[in-house]
N, C-alpha and C positions, 0 to 999 in steps of 0.2 A: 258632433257624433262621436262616441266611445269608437278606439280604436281595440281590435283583437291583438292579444297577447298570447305567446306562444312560448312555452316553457318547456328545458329541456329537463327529465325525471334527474333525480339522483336519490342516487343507494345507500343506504346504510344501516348497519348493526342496530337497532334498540335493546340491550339485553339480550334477550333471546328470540326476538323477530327478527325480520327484513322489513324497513319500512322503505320507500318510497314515496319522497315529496313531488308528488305530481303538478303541483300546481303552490310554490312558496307563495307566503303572507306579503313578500315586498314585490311581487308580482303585478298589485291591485293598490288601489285605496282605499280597503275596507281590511285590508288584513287576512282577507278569506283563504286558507289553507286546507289545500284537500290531497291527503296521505292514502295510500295503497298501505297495507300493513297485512304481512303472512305473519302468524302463529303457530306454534307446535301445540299439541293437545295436552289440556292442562295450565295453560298459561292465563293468569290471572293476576292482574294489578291489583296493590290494594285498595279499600272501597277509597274514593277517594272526592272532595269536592273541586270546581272550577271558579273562580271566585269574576272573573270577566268575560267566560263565554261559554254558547250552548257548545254543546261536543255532539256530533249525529252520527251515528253508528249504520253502514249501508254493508248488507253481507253479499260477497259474491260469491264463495263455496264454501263449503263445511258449515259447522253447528255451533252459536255463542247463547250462552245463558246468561243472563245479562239481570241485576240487581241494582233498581231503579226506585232509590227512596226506602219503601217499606214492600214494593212488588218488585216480583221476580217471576224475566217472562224466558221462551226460549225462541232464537233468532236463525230461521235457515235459508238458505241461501234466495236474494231474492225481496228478504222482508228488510224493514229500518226500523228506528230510533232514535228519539231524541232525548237525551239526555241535558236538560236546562240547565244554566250555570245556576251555582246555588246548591242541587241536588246532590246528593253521593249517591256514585254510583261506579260498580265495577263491573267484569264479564268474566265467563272462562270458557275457553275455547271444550268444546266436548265430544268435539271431530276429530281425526288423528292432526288436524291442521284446520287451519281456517285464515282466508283471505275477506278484509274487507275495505271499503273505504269510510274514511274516516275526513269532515270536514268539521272544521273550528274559526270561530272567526274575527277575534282579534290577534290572534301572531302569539300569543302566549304559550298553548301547548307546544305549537312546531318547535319557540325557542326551549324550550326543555327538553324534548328530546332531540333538540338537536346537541345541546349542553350535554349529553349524557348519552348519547351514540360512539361509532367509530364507524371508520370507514369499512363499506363490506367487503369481504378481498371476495369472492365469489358469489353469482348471483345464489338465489337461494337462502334458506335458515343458517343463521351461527351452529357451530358446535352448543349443546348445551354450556352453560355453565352452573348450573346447581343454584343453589336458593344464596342468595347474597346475605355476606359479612356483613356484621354488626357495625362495621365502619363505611360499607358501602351501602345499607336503608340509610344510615346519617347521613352523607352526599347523597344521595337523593334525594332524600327529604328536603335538604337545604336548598338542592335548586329546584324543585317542585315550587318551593315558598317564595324563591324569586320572582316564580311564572304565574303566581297566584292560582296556585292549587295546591291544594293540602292535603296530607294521608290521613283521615278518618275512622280507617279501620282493616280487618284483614284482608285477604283477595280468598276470594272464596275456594272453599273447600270440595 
């Protein structure tokens, strides 16, 4: 009989989110990872593909336009998403903020952004930091391509 696993969250910086590992990849034996993640408005990854796992997109406040393949739908609080590995796809938050949860489920995205976080010092968004240096898309890109996802294209406009 499966026993229940019980996991404490923890906080951190992504850029310019607050993410929230609700539930880490080494939790399970499938790798299954499911992130809480706040956004400010405006906030858009570039289009990007997953090379080992779906990514599912679950909104629980505000507004994601979300760019899936060659369609682009709009996501409000309440609706999902799945986003198939293989597919490029990005979002932009169109709410002044937007909370969602986010599962994936081999361990690859958690390790990227956990490779590319910092610790939050306050619960709540970072200070902005403006659109990243030409030497900071390079480290990310690089460890994007460890976690087997790659930048494809821009983050929407």
């Amino acid at each position: 009989m499966p026993t229940a696993i019980s996991t404490r969250p923890e906080t951190v910086w992504f850029l310019n989110m607050e993410v929230v590992f609700r539930v880490p990849a080494d939790a399970g034996v499938d790798g299954m990872t499911l992130i809480e993640s706040l956004a400010p408005e405006g906030d858009s990854p570039p289009l990007h593909v997953h090379g080992t796992e779906d990514e599912l997109f679950h909104v629980l406040e505000g507004t994601l336009r979300v760019r899936l393949g060659d369609d682009e739908l709009v996501l409000e609080a309440g609706e999902s998403v799945l986003a198939p590995k293989g597919v490029p796809h990005t979002y932009r938050v169109e709410s002044r903020q937007a909370r969602c949860l986010v599962v994936t489920t081999s361990g690859d995205f958690e390790r990227f952004v956990r490779a590319a976080s910092r610790s939050a010092e306050a619960p709540g968004l970072p200070e902005p930091a403006g659109p990243p240096t030409p030497e900071q898309v390079e480290a990310l890109t690089e460890l994007a391509a460890r976690s087997s996802i790659a930048f494809v294209g821009p983050p929407l406009g």
